[in-house]
N, C-alpha and C positions, 0 to 999 in steps of 0.2 A: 265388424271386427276391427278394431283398433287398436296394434302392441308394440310397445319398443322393448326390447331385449338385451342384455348384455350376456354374455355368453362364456363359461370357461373350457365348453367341450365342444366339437365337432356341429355345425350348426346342422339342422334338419332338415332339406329345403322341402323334402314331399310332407315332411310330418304340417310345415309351416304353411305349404299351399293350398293342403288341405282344410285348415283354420280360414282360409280364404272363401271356401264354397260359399256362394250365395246366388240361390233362384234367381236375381234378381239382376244379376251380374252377364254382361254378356260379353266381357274380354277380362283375361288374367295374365297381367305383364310383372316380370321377376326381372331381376336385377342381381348378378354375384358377380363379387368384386375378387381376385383372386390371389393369393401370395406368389407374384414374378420371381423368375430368376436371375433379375437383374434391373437397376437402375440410374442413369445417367453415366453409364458405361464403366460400370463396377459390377460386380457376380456377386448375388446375394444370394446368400447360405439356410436365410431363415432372419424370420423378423420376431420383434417383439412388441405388443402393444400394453400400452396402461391407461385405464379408463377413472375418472372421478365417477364412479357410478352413479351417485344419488343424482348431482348435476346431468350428466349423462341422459338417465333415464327421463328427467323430468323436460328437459330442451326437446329429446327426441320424440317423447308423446306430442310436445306443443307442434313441432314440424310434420308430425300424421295428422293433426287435426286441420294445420293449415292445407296443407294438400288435398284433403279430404275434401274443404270448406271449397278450397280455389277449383278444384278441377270435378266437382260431386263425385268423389269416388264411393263406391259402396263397399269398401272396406280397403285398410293399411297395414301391412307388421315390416319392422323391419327390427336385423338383429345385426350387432357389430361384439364381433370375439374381441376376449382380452387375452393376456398371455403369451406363449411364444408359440409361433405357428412354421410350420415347417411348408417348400414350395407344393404351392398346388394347393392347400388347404383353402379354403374360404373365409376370407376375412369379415367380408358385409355382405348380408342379403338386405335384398330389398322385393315386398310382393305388392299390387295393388290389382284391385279389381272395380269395375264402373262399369255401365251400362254399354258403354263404345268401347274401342279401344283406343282413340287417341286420345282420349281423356285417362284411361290406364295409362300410358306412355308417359303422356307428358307428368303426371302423380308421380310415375316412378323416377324419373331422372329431375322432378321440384325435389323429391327426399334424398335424395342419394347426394348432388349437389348441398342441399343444404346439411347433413351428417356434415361431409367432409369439411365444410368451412365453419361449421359452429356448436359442434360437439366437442370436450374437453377431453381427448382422444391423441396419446401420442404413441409413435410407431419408433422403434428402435432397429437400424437395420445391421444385421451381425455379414461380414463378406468373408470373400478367398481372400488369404493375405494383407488382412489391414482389420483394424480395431474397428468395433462396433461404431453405430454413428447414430444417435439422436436426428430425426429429417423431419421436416414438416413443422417444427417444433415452434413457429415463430408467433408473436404472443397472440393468443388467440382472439377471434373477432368477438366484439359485443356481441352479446346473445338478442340485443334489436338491429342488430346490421343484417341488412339484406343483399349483400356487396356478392353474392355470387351469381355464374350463370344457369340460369332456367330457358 
């Protein structure tokens, strides 16, 4: 199983780990990333994201395949929400499954890492007492740059 996601409701993670089963599988390592209530010492109220989907979807299959290729995992999904998310919602899962589990480990934090640095994914963060603020927003990497940490 191999899926990337975009999402405009409540992500599933048992519906999604379940997509994950494989006989063949002998570790299942997940990953959710979560909406804080706060960042660089501001109180965030709720965030907003906006996605180029088609881009989106088609980057984020190629980085489950890579992962899949690099670490032989026996299956990938990962799903990242668009929209406005309130704290504590989930913004990004991430599931993989392989034979080992440090081969699941390491799969899951090659994709989570690479989402964050090379999907066309921006986050708007609304605060207490001050105007919302565009973060993260600075121009995005080539989609052949491998500049992140694994």
């Amino acid at each position: 199983m191999l899926r990337f996601l975009i999402s405009d409701t409540a992500i599933q993670t048992i519906e999604l780990s379940r997509l994950l089963a494989d006989s063949t599988a002998g570790a299942l390592v997940t990953f959710e990333g979560w909406v804080r209530n706060h960042n660089r010492g501001r109180t965030v109220l709720s965030l907003e994201y906006e996605v180029y989907e088609i881009l989106a979807e088609k980057e984020g299959e190629r980085i489950l395949r890579e992962a899949c290729s690099k670490f032989n995992l026996c299956g990938a999904i990962a799903c990242h929400r668009q929209g406005h998310l309130a704290i504590g919602d989930i913004a990004v899962w991430v599931g993989t499954t392989a034979v080992h589990r440090a081969a699941a480990f390491a799969g899951t934090r090659y994709i989570i890492n690479a989402i964050k640095h090379r999907l066309p994914i921006w986050k708007k963060e609304y605060y207490r007492e001050e105007e919302p603020q565009w973060v993260l927003c600075q121009k995005t990497p080539s989609l052949f740059e491998q500049s992140f940490d694994e």
